[in-house]
C-alpha positions as CSV (number, residue, x, y, z in Angstrom):
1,X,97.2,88.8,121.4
2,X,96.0,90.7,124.6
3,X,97.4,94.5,125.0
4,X,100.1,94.4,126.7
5,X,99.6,97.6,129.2
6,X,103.3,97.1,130.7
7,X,105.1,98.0,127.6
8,X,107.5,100.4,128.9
9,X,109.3,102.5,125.9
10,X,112.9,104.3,126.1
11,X,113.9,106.8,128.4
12,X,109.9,107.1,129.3
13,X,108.2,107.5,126.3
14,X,104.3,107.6,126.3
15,X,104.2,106.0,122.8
16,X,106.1,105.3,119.5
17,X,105.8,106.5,116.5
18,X,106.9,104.5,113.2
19,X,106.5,106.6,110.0
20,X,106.8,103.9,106.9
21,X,107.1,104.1,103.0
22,X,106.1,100.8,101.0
23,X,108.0,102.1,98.2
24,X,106.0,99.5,95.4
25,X,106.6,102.0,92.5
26,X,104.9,99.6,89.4
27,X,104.9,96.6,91.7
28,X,101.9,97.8,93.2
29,X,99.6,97.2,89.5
30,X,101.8,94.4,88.0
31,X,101.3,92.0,90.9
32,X,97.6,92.3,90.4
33,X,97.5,92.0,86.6
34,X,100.3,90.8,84.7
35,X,98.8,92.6,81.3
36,X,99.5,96.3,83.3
37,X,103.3,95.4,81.8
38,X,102.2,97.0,78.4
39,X,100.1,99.6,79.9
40,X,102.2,102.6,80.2
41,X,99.6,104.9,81.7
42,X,98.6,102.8,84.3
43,X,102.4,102.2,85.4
44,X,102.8,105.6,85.2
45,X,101.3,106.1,88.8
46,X,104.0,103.5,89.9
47,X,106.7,105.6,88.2
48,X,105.9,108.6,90.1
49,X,106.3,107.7,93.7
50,X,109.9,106.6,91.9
51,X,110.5,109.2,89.9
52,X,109.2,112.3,91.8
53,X,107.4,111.0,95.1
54,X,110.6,109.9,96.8
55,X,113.0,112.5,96.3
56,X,110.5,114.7,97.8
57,X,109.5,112.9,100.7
58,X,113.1,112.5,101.3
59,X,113.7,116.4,101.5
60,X,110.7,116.6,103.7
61,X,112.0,114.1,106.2
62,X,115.1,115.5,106.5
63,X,113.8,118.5,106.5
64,X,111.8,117.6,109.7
65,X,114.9,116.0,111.0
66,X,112.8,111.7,111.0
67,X,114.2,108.7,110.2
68,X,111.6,106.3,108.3
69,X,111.7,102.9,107.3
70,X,111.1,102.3,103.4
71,X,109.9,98.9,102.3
72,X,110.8,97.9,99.4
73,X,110.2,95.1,96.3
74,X,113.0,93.2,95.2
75,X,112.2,94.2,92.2
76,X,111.9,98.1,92.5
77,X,115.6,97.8,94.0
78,X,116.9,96.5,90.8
79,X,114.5,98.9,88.5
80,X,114.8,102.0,91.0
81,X,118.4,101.2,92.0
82,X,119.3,105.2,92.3
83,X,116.0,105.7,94.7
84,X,117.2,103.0,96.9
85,X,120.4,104.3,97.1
86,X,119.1,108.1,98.2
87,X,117.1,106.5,100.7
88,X,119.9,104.8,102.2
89,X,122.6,107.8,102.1
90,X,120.0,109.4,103.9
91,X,120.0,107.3,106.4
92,X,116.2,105.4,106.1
93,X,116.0,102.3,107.3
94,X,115.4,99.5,104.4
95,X,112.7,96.6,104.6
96,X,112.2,93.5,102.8
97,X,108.5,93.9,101.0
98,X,109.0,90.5,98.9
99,X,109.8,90.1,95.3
100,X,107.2,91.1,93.2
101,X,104.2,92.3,95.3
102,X,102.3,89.3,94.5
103,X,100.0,87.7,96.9
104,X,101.5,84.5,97.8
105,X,99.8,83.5,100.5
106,X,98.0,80.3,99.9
107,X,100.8,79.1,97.9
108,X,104.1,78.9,100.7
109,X,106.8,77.5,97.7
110,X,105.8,81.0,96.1
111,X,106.0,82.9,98.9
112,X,109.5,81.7,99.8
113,X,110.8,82.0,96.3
114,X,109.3,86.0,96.9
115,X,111.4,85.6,100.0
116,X,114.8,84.8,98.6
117,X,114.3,86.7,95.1
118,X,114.0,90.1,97.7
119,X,116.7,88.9,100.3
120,X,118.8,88.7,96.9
121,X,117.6,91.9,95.4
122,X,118.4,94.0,98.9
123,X,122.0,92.5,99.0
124,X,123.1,93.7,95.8
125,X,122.3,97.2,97.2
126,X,123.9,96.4,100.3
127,X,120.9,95.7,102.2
128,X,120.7,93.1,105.0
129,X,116.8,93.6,106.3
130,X,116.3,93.4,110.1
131,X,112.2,93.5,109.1
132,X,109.5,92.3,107.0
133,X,105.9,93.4,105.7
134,X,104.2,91.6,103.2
135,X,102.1,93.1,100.5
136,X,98.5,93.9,101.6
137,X,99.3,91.8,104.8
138,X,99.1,88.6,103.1
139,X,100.9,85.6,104.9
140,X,101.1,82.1,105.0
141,X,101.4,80.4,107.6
142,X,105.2,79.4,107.3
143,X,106.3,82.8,107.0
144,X,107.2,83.4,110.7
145,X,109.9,80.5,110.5
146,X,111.2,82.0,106.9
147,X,112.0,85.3,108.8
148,X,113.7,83.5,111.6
149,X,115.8,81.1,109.9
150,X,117.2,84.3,107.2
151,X,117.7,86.7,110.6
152,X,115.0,89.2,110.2
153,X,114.1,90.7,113.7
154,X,110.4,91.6,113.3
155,X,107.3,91.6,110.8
156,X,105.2,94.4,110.9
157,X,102.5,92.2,109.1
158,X,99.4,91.6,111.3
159,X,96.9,93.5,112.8
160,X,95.7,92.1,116.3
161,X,97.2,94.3,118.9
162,X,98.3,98.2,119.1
163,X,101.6,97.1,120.7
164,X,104.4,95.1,119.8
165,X,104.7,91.3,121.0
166,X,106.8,88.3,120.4
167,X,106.0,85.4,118.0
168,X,106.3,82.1,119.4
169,X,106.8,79.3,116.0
170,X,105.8,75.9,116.1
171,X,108.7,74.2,117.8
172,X,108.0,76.4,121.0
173,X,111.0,78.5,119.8
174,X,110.7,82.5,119.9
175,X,109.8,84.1,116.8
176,X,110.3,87.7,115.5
177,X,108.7,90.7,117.2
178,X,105.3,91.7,115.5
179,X,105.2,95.6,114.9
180,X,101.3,96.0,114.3
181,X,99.8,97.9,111.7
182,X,95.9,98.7,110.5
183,X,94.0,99.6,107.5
184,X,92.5,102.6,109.1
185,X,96.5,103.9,109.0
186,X,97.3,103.5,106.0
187,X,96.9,105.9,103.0
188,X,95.7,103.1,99.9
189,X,92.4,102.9,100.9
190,X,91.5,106.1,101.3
191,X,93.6,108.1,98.5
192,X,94.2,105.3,95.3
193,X,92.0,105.2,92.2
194,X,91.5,102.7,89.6
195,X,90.0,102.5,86.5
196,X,88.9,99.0,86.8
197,X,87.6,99.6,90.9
198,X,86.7,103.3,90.8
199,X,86.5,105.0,94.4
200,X,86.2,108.2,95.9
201,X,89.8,109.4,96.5
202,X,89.4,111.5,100.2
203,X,90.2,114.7,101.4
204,X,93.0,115.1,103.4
205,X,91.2,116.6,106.1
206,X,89.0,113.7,105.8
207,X,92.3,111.2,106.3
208,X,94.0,113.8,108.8
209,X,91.0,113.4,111.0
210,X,91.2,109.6,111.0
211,X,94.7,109.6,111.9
212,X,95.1,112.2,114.7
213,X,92.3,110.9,116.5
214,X,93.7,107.2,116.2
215,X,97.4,108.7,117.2
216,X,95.6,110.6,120.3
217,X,93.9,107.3,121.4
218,X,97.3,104.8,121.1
219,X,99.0,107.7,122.8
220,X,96.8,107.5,125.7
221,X,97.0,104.0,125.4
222,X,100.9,104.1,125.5
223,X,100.7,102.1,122.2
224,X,102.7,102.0,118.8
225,X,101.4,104.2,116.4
226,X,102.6,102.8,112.7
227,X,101.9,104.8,109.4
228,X,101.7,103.0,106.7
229,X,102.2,105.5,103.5
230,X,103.1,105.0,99.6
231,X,105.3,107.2,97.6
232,X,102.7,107.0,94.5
233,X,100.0,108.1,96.9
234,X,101.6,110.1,99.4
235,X,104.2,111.4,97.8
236,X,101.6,113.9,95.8
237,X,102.5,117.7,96.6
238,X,99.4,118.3,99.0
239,X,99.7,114.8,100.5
240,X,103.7,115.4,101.3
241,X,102.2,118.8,103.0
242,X,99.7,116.5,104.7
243,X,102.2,114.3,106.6
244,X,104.3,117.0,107.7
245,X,100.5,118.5,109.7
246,X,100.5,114.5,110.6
247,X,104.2,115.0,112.5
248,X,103.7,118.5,113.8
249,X,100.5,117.0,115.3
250,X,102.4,114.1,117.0
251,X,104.9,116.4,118.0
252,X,102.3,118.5,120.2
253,X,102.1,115.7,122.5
254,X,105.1,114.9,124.9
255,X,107.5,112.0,125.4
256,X,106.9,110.8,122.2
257,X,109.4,108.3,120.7
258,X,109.9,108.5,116.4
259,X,111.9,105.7,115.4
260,X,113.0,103.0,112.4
261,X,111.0,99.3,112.6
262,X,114.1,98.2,114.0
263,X,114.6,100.3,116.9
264,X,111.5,99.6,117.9
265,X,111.9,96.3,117.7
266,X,115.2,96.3,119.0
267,X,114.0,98.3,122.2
268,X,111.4,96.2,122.4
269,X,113.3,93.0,122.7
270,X,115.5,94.4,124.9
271,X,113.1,95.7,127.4
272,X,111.6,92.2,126.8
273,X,115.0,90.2,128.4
């Protein structure tokens, strides 16, 4: 998809800002090895972002008066229930982030079992997800038409533009709005550690310096600017300290526009009619 340079944001933003959680909690190391169930201290890194790593990045995000969007497993809304619940009182948006956190996507009766399993998870917590990102951006190539046909509004599961831009499914019809994201923002590959795939875990100046210099560049671009972050990983104390710098940086620039997946999307679509 060509950048779109005519994207035009509300009341004359420059850019927009989406900060996200993929709230995983253990989803993140059970989907990748099922014997992880009867490994307590590996799932203990899971268990933090539940048990400590959300409740404080809700106190800093209120504290710096954002609204994020949390996406969350299926699964870690019936094992986290209470954690869903905060983030919802405090007025977060919710996303669907499938079932399990498996990779489904060369197997598309999987991946819409995932589907449903989460769509079902969400609604017992009173949940009705406007979008969708799949875990590690893995998709099939039916998933576009499984978000249409349940009501979801946008995906924020690809990475070939800076800007949003509409779908268009098989039939012709229109599809959900695609919200954009990239490696380069997002916290796993520069901050987790495993055991079984050791890695050097960054400094956060390292992974400030990244990200401000991408921010300044989509700014000037007029683009969508979407953090991807991880209770487990940024919900550590310095790390929490490290994405409050990463807001009062975007905050030194003017006309800049922090909002939820969907009102992005929703501003989006309507600037698109």
């Amino acid at each position: 998809m060509i950048h779109d340079k005519s994207v035009k944001w509300p009341n004359g933003a420059k850019c927009a800002v989406m900060i996200t959680y993929d709230f995983d909690a253990e989803t993140l190391w059970t989907s990748r090895d099922p014997k992880n169930k009867g490994r307590p201290g590996v799932l203990s890194q899971g268990h933090y972002g539940a048990k400590v790593g959300v409740p404080k990045i809700l106190e800093m995000l209120s504290e710096e008066e954002v609204k994020a969007t949390f996406f969350i497993p299926g699964w870690v809304c019936e094992n986290h229930t209470s954690r869903v619940e905060m983030i919802l009182k405090e007025g977060h948006e919710v996303g669907h982030h499938s079932y399990s956190h498996i990779w489904v996507s060369d197997d598309p009766a999987a991946e819409a079992e995932e589907f449903e399993l989460g769509m079902e998870a969400l609604a017992k917590v009173g949940v009705i997800p406007k979008g969708f990102r799949s875990p590690a951006g893995e998709v099939s190539a039916g998933l576009l038409e499984t978000l249409t046909r349940h009501g979801l509004i946008y995906d924020t599961s690809l990475m070939d533009d800076i800007n949003p831009y509409r779908h268009t499914l098989k039939d012709g019809s229109k599809g959900p709005i695609e919200l954009p994201w990239h490696w380069s923002l997002d916290d796993a590959p520069f901050a987790i550690f495993s055991i079984a795939s050791p890695r050097p875990i960054f400094t956060n100046s390292h992974i400030l310096d990244i990200w401000k210099t991408e921010f300044r560049e989509i700014y000037r671009w007029g683009g969508l600017f979407d953090l991807v972050l991880h209770p487990q990983i940024s919900g550590r104390p310095s790390r929490i300290a490290m994405i409050r710098e990463m807001i009062a940086y975007i905050r030194q620039y003017p006309d800049v526009w922090i909002a939820t997946g969907a009102e992005i999307a929703e501003a989006w679509s309507k600037a698109e009619e």
